[in-house]
N, C-alpha and C positions, 0 to 999 in steps of 0.2 A: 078275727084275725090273730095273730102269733107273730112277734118280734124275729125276724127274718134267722136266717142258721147264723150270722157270724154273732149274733149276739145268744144265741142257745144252746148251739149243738150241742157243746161240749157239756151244759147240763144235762143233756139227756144221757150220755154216754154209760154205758157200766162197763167199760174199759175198763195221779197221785203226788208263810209267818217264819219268821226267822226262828235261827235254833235256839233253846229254851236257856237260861244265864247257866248256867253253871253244865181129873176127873171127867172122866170117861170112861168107856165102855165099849163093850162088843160092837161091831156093825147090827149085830144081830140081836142084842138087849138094850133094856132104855137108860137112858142117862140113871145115876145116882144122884140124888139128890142133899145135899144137908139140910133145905128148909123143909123138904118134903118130893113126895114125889111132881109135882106142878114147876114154876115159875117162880118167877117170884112177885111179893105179893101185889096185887092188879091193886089200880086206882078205885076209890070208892065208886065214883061213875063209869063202871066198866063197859066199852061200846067193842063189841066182836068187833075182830078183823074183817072177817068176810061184810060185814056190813061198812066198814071206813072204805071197803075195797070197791063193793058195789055203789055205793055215793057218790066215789072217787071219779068213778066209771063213767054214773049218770052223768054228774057234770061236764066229765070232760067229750061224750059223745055230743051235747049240747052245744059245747063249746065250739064243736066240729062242725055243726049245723052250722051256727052262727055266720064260721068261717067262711064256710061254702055260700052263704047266702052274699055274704059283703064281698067276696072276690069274683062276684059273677061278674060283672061289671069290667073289671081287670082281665077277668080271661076275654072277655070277647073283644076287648079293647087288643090283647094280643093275640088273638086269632084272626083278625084282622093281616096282621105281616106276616104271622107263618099260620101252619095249619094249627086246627084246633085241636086237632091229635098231638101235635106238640104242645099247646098252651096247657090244656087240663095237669098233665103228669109235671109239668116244669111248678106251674104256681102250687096244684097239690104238694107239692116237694117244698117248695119254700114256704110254703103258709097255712093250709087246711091239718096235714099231718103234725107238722110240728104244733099246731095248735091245739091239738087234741092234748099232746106229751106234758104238754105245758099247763094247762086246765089239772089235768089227774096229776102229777107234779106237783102244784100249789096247795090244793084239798089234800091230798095226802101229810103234807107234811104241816099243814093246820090240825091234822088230825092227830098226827103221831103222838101217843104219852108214852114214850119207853118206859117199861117195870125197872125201877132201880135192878142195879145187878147185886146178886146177893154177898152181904158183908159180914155175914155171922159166923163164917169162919176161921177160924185162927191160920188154922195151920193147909194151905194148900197142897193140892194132887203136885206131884214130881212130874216137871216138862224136862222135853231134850229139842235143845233149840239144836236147828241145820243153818250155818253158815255155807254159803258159796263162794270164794272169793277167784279172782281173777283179773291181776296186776291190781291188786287195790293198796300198795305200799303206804300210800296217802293218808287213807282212812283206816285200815284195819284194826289198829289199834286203837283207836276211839270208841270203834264198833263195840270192840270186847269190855273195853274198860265204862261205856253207857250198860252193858248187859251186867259187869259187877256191882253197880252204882244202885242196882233197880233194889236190892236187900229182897230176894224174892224169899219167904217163909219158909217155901216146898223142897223138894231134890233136885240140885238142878243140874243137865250135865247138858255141855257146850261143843258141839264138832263142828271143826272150821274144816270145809273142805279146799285148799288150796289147789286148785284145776290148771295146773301147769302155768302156773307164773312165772313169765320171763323178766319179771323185775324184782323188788328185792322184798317181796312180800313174805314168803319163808321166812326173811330174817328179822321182817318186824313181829314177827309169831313167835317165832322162837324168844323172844322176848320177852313174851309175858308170861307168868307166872301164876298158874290160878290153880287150883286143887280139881275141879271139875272142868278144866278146860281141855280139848283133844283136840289136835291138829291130824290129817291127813293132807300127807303132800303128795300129789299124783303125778307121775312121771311125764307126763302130756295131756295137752288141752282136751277133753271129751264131751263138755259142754254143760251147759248149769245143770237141764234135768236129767242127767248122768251121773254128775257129780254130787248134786241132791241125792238118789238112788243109792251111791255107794255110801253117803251117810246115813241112810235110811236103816241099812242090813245091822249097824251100831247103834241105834236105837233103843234105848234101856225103857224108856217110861213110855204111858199110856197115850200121853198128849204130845204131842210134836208140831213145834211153833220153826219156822220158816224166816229169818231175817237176814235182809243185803248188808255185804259187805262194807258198805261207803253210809250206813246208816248209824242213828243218836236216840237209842231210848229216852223218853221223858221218864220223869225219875218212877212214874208206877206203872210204867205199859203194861210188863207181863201180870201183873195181879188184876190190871184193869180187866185185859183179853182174858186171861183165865176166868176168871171174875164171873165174864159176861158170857161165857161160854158155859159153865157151869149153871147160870140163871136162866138162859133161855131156853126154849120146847125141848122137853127129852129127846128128839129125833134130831136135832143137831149136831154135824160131824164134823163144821168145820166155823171159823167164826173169820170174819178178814179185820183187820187191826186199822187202823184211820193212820194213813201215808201222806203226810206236808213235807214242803220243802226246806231244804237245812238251807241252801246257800243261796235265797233270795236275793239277797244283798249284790251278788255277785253283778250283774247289770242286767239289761230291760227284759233280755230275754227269760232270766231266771224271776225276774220279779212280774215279769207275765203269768208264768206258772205258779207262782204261789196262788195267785187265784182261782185259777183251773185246780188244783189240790184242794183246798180251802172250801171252796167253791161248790162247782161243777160234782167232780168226782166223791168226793164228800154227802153231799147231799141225795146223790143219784144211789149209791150204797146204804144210806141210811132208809130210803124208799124202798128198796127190794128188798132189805132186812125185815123192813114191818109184813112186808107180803111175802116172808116167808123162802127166799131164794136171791140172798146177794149173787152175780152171776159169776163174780171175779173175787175169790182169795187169795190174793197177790202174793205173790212170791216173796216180795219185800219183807210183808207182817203180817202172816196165819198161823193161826192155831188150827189140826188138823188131829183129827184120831188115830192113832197109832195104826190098829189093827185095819181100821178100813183101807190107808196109805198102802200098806201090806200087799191088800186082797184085793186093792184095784193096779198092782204090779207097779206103785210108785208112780214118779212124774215122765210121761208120755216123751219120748224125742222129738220136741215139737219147737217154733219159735214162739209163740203161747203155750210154755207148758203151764202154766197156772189158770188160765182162762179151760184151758184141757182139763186140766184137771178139776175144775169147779162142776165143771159141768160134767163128767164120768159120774161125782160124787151127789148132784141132783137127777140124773139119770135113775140114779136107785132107787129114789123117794125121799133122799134126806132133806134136810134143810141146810140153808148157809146162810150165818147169820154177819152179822158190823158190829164193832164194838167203835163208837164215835170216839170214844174218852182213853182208847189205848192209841198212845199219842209216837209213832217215829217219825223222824224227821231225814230224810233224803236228801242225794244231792239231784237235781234236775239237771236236764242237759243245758250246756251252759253256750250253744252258739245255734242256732234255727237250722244248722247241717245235721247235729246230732241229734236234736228236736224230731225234726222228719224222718228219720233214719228211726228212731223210738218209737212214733205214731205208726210208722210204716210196721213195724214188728207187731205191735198192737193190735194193728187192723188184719196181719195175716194171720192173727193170733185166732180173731175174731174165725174167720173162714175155718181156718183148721177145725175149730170148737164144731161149728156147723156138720160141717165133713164127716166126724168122729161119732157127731152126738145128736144129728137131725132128728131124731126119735122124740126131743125135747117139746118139740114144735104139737106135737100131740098127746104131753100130756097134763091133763085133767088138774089142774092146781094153778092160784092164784100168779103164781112167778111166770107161768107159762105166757103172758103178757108182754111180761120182758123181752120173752128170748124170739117174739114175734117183731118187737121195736125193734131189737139189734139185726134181724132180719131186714130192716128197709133201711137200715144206716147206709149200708151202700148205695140204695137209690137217691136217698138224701146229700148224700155224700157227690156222687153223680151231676144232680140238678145244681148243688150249690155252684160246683168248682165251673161247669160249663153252661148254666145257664146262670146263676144269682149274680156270680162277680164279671162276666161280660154286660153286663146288665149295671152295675155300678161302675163300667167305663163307660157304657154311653149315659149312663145320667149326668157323668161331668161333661160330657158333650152336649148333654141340654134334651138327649133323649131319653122317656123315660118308660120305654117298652114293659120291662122288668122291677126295678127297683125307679121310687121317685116320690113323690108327695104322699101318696097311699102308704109307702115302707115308714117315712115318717112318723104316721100317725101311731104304733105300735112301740115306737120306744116307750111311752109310758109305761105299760105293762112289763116290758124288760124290766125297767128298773122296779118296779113292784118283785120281780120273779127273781131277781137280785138279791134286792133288801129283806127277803124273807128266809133266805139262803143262809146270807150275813147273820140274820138274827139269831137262827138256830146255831151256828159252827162257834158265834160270837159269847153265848150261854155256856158252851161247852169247855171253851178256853179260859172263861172266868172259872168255872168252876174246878179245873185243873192246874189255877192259878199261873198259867198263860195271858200274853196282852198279844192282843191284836196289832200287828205293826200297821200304820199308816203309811200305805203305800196307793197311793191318788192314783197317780200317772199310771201305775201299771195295771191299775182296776181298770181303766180309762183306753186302754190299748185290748185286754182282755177282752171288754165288754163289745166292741167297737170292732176290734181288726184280725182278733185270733183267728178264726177260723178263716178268714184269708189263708192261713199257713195251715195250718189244721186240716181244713178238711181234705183238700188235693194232696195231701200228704198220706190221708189215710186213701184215698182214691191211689193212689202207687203203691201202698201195700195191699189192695186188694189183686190189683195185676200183678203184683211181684210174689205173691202165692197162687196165683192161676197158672203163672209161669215158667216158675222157677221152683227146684227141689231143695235150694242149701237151706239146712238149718243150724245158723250162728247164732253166738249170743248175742253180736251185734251191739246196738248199746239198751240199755234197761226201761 
């Protein structure tokens, strides 16, 4: 059995702690290297991926067994009131599938030894970060002055695209003062991967790193991203940078997401990294190759243009990697309207990526797993919001069709799939000399009630791109 979706979903997802005190190549040739043409240097007990992968596997199809053997008992108990053509897909939904996620999820990330990312040298390749902004008067300026803070070694040139801001964002730009920094002010709103696009065509360097407007570099993100983009498989085009929340603090709902960031998305990224296909280089913080951005005609006009564009760029056979340790910190949505409204984007994000890139589904490579998962999110997504959580209103009713003493027995294991989570992201943060804020209550609501809001949320953005054509930027 598998700790029910409101306590996991959002770990499986490949859909991003308070703010911190204060090289490349063609699409068509291989990475350069400065330690050599390889990686960097592997652990003395070196175990092939393909073999962490296929373990991964064993386990977790075992664990599927297991499932299936302990919820027999439950299904037939509910195929008793409705048909059993209803009971199999509803409990499979809530327990047998996620059970498996959760098995290869745990093994995996017991396995993981990331190759240090290479530090030997001095002077790094020249980035051109793309800025988006749009009414971001608030933060702008923080944004830029975290990106001067970083002392990055390399060339570094900075374009803020300001997309028709009707507030006074222009004027907090024109304020700053930086040698490498280029504002484009566009006449009217055209939408972020438009406006990304027109900073694209200015473009000077090889590497082209991607960061939001209302975002806080930690003081080494881009040497980290670069760093790790530079150390990992030659065939790597794009790397996604590790996205936490800046205004935790703010109240419950913001310090519920710090854990989903933290967490969930964090760990779920560091998984598809080891196997070779992060699915999502978020718009927020990637590093991407220049020439490939180019020649795949930039970011798509999409409400996922980053999910789009992760996946154009594994279409081709690249890889896309995580850098855990390249640390920005975000503002989250700050009221459970904005929330859903976000998830909703997300999830149509997700469909479009389908729509564009179904080709993914059949091909031949470890990642290709993934993009199978995020293929049953919807059904998952489906069974929670209309069978799991009418199912925890009749068990305060005393009925326990659905959810009841059996869903009990599985928290154990949640908090196991937890605390293993915590350990790794916890490692990471010492080691960037970050602290963990202590935030109970909101672990507590995360682990227990999120996906209550969560998944029906992503269930309206699956119909609100079956049904609907607008593509806004909506909220982040």
């Amino acid at each position: 059995m598998t700790p029910p979706p409101s306590l996991t979903a959002t770990a499986l997802r490949g859909t991003s702690p308070p703010a911190p005190a204060a090289h490349s190549a063609s699409p068509t040739a291989p990475h350069t290297r400065a330690a050599g043409p390889g990686t960097a240097a592997r652990p003395a007990r070196y175990v092939p991926v393909r073999w962490k992968f296929t373990f991964a596997l064993l386990v977790g199809i075992l664990w599927m067994g297991f499932s299936i053997y302990a919820a027999d008992a439950w299904i037939r108990d509910l195929g008793h009131v409705v048909s059993p053509w209803v009971a199999y897909p509803v409990i499979y939904g809530i327990a047998v599938v996620p059970g498996f996620m959760n098995a290869f999820l745990v093994i995996s990330l017991l396995l993981d030894r990331r190759p240090a990312a290479n530090h030997a040298v001095a002077t790094l390749p020249g980035i051109s970060i793309l800025v988006a902004a749009y009414n971001e008067e608030t933060n702008i300026a923080s944004t830029i002055e975290s990106i001067a803070r970083q002392q990055y070694s390399g060339p570094l040139q900075v374009l803020v695209i300001n997309d028709g801001s009707t507030d006074a964002t222009a004027q907090k730009l024109a304020q700053l003062d930086y040698p490498w920094l280029q504002v484009l002010n566009l006449e009217r709103n055209v939408g972020k991967a438009n406006a990304l696009n027109t900073g694209l065509e200015l473009v000077r360097h090889r590497l082209t790193i991607t960061v939001d407007g209302d975002s806080y570099l930690h003081h080494n993100a881009l040497s980290n991203l670069v760093r790790r983009y530079m150390s990992d498989p030659p065939n790597t085009r794009a790397v996604a940078g590790a996205v936490l929340v800046r205004n935790s603090r703010k109240n419950m709902v913001t310090a519920i997401q710090e854990w989903d960031y933290f967490h969930g998305i964090a760990a779920i990224k560091r998984l598809q990294s080891l196997y070779q296909g992060t699915l999502v280089a978020q718009g927020a913080f990637s590093i991407y190759d220049t020439a490939l951005l180019r020649e795949l005609g930039g970011w798509a006009h999409t409400v996922g243009e980053d999910i789009v564009l992760t996946w154009a760029i594994l279409e081709r056979g690249y890889r896309v990697g995580f850098a855990e340790n390249a640390c920005l910190f975000t503002n989250a949505p700050e009221t459970w309207l904005q929330f859903i409204r976000q998830r909703q984007r997300w999830s149509r994000g997700l469909i479009e990526a389908f729509k564009l890139h179904w080709r993914l589904l059949f091909k031949a490579r470890m990642s290709t797993l993934f993009i199978w998962w995020n293929l049953l999110f919807p059904y998952m997504d489906l069974v929670y919001t209309f069978a799991f959580v009418p199912g925890l209103v009749l068990a305060l009713l005393g009925v326990y069709w659905i959810a009841g003493p059996m869903t009990l027995l599985v928290l154990p294991l949640a908090m196991i799939v937890n605390y293993l989570m915590f350990a790794v992201q916890s490692k990471m943060f010492i080691e960037q000399g970050l602290k963990v804020r202590r935030n109970v209550l909101g672990f507590v609501f995360y682990a227990l009630f999120y996906s209550v809001v969560l998944q029906p949320a992503c269930v309206l953005g699956y119909i609100k791109e079956l049904v609907s054509r607008s593509k806004n930027w909506g909220t982040k």
